[in-house]
Backbone as JSON Lines, residues from 0, in Angstrom:
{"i":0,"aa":"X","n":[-13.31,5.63,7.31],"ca":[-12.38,5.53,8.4],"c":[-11.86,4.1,8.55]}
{"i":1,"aa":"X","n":[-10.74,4.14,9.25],"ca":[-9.97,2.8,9.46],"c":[-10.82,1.86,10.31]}
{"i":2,"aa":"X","n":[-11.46,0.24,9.86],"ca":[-12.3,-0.46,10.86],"c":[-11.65,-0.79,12.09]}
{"i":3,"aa":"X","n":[-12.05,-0.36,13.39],"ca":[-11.71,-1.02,14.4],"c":[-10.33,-2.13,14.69]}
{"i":4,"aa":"X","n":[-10.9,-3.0,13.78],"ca":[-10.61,-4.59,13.93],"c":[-8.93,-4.1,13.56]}
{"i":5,"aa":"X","n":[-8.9,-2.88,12.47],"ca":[-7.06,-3.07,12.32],"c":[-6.48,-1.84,13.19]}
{"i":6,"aa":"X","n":[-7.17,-1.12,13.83],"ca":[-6.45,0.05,14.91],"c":[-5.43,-0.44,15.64]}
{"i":7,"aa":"X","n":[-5.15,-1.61,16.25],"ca":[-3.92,-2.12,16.79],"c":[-2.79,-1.81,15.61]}
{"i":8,"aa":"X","n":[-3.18,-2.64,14.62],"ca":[-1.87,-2.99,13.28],"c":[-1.65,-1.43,12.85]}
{"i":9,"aa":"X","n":[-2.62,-0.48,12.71],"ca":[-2.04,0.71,12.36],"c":[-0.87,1.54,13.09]}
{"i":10,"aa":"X","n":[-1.7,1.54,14.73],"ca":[-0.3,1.81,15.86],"c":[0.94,1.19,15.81]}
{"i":11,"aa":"X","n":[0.93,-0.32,15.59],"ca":[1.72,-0.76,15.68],"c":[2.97,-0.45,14.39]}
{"i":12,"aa":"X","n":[2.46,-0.37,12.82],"ca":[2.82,0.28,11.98],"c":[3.39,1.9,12.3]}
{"i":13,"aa":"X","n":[2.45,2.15,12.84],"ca":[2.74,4.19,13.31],"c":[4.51,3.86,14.03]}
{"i":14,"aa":"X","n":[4.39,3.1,15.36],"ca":[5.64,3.3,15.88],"c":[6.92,2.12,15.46]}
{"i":15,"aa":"X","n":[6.57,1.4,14.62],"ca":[7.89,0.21,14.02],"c":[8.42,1.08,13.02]}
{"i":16,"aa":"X","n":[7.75,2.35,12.24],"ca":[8.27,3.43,11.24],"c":[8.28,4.76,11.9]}
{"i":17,"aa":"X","n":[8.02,4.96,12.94],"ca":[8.46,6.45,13.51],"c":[7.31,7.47,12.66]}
{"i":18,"aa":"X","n":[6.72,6.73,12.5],"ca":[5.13,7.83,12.01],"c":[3.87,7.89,12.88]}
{"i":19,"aa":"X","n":[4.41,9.18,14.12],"ca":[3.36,8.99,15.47],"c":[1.9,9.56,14.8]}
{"i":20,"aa":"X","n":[1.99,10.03,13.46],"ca":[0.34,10.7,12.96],"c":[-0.37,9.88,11.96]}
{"i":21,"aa":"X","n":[0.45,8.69,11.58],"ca":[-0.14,8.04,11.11],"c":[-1.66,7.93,10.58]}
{"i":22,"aa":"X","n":[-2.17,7.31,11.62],"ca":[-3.57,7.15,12.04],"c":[-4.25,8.53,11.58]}
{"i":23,"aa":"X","n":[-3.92,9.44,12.37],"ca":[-4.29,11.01,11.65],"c":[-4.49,11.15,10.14]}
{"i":24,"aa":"X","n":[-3.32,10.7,10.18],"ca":[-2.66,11.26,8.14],"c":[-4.1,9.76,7.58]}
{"i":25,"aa":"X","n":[-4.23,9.51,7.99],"ca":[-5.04,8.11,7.11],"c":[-5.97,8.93,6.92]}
{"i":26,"aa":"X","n":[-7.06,8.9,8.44],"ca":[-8.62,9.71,8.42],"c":[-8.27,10.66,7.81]}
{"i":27,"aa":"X","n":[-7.35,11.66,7.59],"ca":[-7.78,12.84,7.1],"c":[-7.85,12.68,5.43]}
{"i":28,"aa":"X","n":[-7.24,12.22,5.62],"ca":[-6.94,11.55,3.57],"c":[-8.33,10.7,3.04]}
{"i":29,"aa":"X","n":[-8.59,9.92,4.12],"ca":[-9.84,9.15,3.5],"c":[-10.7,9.99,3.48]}
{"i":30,"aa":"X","n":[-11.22,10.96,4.53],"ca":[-12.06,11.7,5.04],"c":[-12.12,12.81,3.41]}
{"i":31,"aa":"X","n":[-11.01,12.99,3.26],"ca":[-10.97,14.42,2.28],"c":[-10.9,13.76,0.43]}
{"i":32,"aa":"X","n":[-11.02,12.05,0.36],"ca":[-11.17,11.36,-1.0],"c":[-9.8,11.64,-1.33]}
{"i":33,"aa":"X","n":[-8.73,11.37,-0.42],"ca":[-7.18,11.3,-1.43],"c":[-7.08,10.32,-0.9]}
{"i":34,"aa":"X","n":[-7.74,9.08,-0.32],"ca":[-7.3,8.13,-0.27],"c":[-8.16,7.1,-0.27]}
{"i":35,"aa":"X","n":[-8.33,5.89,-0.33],"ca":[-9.65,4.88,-0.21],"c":[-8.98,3.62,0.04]}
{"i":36,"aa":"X","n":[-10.11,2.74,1.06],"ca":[-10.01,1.66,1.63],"c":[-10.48,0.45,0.85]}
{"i":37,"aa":"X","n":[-9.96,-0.87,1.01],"ca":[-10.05,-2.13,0.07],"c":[-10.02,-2.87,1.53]}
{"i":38,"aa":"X","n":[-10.89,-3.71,2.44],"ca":[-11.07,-4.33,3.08],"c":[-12.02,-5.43,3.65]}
{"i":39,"aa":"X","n":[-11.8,-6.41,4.12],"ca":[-12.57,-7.46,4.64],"c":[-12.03,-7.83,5.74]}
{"i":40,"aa":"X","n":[-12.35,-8.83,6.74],"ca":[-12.1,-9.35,8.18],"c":[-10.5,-9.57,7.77]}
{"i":41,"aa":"X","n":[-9.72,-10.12,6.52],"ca":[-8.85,-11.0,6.69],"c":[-7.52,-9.75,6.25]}
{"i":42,"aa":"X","n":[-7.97,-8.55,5.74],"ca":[-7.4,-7.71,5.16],"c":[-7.77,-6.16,5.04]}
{"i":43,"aa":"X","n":[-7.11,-5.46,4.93],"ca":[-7.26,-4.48,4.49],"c":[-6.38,-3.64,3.93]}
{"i":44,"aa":"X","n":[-6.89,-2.72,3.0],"ca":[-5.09,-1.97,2.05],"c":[-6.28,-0.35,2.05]}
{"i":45,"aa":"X","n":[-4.8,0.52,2.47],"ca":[-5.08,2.0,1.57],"c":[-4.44,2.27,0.9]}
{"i":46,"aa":"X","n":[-5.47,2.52,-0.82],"ca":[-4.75,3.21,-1.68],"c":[-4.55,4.76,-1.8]}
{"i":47,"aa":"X","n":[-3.92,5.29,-2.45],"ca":[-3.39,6.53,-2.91],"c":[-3.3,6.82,-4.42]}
{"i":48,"aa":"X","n":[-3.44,8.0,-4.92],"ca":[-3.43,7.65,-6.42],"c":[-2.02,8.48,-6.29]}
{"i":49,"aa":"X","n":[-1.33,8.11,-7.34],"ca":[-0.07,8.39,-7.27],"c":[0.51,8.89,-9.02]}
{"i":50,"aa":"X","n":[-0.35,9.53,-9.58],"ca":[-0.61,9.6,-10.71],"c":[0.35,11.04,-11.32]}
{"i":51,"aa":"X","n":[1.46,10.74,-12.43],"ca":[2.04,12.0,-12.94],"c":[1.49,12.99,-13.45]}
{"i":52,"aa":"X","n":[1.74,14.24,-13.73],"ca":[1.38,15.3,-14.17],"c":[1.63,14.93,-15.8]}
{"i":53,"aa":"X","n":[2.33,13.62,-16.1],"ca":[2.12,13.79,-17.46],"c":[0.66,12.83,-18.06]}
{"i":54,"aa":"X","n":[0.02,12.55,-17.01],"ca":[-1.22,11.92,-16.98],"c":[-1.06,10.24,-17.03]}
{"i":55,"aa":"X","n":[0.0,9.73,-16.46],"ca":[0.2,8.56,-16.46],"c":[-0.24,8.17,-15.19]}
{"i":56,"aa":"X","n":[-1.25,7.26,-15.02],"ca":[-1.98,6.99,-13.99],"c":[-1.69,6.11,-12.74]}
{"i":57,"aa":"X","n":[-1.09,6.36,-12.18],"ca":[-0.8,4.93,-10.94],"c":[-1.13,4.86,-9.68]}
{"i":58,"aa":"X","n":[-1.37,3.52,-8.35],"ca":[-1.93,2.98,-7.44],"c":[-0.77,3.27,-6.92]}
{"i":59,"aa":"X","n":[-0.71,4.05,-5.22],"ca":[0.32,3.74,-4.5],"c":[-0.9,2.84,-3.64]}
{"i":60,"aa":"X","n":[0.25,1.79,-3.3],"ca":[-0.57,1.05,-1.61],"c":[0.18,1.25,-0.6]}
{"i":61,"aa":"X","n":[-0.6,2.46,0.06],"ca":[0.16,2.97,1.21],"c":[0.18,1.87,2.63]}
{"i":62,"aa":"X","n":[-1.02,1.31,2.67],"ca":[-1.08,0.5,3.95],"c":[-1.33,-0.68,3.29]}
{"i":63,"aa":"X","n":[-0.82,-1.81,4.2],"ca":[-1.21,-3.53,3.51],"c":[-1.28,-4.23,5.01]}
{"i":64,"aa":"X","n":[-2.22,-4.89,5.24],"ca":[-2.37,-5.13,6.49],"c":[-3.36,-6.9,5.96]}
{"i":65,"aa":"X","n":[-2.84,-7.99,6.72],"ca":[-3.45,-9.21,6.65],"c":[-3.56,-9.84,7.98]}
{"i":66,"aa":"X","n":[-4.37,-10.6,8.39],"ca":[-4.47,-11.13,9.5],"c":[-4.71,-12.37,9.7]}
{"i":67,"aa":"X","n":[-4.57,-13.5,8.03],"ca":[-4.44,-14.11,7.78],"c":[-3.7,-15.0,7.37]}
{"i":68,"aa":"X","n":[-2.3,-16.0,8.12],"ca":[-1.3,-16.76,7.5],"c":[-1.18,-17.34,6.22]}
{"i":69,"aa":"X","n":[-2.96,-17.58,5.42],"ca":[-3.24,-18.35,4.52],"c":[-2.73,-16.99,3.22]}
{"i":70,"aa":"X","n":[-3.03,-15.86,3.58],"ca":[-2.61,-15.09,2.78],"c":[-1.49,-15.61,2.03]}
{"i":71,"aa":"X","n":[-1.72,-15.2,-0.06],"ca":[-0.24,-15.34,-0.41],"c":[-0.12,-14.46,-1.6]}
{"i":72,"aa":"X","n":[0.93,-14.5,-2.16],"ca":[1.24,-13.78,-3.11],"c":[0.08,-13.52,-4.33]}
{"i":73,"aa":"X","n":[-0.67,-14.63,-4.44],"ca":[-1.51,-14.82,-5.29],"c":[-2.72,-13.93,-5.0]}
{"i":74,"aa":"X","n":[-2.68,-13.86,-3.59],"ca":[-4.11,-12.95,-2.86],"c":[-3.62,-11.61,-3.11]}
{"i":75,"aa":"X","n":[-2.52,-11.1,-3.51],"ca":[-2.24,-9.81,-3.43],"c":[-2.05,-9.22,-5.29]}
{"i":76,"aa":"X","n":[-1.95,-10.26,-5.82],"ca":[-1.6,-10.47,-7.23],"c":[-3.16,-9.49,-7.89]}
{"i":77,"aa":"X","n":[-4.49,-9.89,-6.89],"ca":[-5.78,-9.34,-7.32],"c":[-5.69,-7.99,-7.36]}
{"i":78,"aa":"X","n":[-4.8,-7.52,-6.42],"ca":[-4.95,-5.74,-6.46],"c":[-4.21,-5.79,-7.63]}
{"i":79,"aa":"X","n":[-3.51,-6.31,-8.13],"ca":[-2.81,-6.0,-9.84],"c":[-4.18,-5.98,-10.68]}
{"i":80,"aa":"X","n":[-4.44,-7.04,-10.55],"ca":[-5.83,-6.94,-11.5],"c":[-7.02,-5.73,-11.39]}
{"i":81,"aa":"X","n":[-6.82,-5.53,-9.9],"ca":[-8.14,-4.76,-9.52],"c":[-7.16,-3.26,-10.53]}
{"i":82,"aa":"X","n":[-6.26,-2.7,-10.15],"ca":[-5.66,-1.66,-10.87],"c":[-5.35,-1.58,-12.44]}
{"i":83,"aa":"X","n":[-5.12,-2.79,-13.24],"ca":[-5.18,-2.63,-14.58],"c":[-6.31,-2.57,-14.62]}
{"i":84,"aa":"X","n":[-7.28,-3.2,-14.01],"ca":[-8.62,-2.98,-15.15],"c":[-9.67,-1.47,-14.22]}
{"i":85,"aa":"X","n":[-9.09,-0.5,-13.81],"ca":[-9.29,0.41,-13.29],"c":[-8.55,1.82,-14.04]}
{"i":86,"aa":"X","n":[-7.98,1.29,-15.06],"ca":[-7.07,2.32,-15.95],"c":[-5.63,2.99,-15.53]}
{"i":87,"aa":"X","n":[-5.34,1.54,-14.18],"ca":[-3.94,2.38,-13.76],"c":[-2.99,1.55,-14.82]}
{"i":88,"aa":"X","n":[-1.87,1.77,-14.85],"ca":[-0.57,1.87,-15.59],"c":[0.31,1.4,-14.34]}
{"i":89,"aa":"X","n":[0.72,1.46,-13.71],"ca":[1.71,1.1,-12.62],"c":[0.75,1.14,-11.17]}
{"i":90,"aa":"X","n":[1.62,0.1,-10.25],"ca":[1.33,0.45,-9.04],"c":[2.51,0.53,-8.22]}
{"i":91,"aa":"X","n":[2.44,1.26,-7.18],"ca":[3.99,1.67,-5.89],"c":[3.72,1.39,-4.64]}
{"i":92,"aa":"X","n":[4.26,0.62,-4.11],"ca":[4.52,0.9,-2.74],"c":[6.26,0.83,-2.27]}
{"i":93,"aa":"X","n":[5.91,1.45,-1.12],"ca":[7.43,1.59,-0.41],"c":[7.63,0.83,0.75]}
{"i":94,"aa":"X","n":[8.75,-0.11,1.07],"ca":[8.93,-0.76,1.98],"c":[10.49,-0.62,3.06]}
{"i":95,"aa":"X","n":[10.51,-0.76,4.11],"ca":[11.93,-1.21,4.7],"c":[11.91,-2.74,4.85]}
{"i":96,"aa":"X","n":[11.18,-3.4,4.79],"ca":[11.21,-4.85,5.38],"c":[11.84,-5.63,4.26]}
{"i":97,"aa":"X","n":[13.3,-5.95,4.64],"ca":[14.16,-6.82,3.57],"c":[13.33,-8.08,2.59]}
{"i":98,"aa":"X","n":[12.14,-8.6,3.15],"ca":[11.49,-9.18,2.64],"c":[10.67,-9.42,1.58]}
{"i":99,"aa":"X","n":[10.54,-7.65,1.7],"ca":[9.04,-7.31,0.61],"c":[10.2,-6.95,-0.07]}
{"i":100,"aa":"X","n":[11.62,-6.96,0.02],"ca":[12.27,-6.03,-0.92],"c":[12.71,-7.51,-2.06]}
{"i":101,"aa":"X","n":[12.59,-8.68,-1.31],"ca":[13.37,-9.84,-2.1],"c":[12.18,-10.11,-3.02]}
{"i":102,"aa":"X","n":[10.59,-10.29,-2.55],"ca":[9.6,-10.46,-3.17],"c":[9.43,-9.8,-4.35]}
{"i":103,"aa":"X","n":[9.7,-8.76,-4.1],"ca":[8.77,-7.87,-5.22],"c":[9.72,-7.27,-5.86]}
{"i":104,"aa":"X","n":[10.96,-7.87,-6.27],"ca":[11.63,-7.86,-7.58],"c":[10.97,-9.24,-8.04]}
{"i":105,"aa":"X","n":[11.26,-10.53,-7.19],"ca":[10.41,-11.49,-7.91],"c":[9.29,-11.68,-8.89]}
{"i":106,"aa":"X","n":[8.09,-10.58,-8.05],"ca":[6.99,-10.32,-8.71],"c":[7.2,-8.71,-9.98]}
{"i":107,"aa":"X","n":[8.05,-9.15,-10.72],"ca":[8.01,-7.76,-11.58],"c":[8.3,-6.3,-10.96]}
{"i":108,"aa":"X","n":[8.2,-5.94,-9.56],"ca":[8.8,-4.64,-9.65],"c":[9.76,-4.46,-9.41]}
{"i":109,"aa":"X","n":[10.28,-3.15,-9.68],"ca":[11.15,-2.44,-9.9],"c":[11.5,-1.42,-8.66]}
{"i":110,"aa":"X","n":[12.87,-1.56,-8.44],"ca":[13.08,-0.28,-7.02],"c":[13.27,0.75,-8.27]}
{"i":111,"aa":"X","n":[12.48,2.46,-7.51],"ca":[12.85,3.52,-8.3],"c":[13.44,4.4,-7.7]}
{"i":112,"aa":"X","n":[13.52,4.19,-6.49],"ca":[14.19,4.99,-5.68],"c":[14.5,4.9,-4.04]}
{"i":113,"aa":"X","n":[14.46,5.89,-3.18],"ca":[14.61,5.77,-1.64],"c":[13.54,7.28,-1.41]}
{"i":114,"aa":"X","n":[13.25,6.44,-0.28],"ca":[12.21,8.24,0.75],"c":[12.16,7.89,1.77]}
{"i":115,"aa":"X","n":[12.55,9.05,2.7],"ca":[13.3,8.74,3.94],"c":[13.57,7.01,4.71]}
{"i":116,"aa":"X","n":[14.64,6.69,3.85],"ca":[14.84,5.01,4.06],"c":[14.07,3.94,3.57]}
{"i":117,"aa":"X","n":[13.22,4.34,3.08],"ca":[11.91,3.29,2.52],"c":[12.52,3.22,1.05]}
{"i":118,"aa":"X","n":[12.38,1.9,0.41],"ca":[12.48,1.48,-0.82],"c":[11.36,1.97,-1.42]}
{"i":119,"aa":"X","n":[11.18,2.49,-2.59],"ca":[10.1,2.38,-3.98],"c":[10.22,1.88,-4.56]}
{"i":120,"aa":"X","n":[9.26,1.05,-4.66],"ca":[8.74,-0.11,-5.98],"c":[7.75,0.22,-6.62]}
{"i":121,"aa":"X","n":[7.71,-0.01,-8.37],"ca":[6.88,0.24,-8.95],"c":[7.18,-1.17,-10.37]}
{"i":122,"aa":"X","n":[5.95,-1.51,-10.46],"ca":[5.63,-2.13,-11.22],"c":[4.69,-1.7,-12.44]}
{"i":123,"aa":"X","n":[4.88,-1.7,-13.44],"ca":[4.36,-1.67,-14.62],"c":[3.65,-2.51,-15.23]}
């Protein structure tokens, strides 16, 4: 389950995207192993496996949550590592925030598409 310490940032996530079940949709996913948590005091991320039917394996990061300014690109660069050497092939997440959209062509990904207004990025 989601620690305490980020239940604010999730609500607050739930209603800045118009996703009032949010919180729901998390526990039930973690609860049922379609989804798993990567966290410490300064962070926390849920992944998703996001993997094709043609057996090509990939990381969505559905939630990214920091509570740390010192945070940087470099701190997030580890979930690349943590996923190649885990046998994924790509990782995705989807964003609206013009920001993550300027970044992360920077950092190698790729937009693949739109879902309901959210950018997809995937990196290889």
């Amino acid at each position: 389950m989601i620690p305490d310490k980020f239940l604010p940032d999730i609500a607050r996530l739930s209603e800045r995207y118009g996703k009032p079940n949010l919180l729901a949709n998390l526990n039930e996913a973690l609860s049922n192993d379609k989804a798993f948590l990567l966290w410490q005091d300064r962070f926390l991320f849920v992944f998703k496996d996001c993997s094709k039917p043609t057996g090509d394996h990939g990381l969505f990061i559905w939630i990214g949550i920091h509570k740390d300014k010192t945070l940087s690109i470099a701190d997030y660069l580890k979930i690349e590592r943590m996923a190649k050497h885990s046998g994924y092939k790509y990782i995705q997440f989807e964003t609206k925030r013009s920001g993550f959209n300027k970044l992360a062509s920077k950092h190698g990904y790729h937009a693949i598409g739109l879902r309901n207004g959210f950018t997809i990025w995937e990196k290889r």
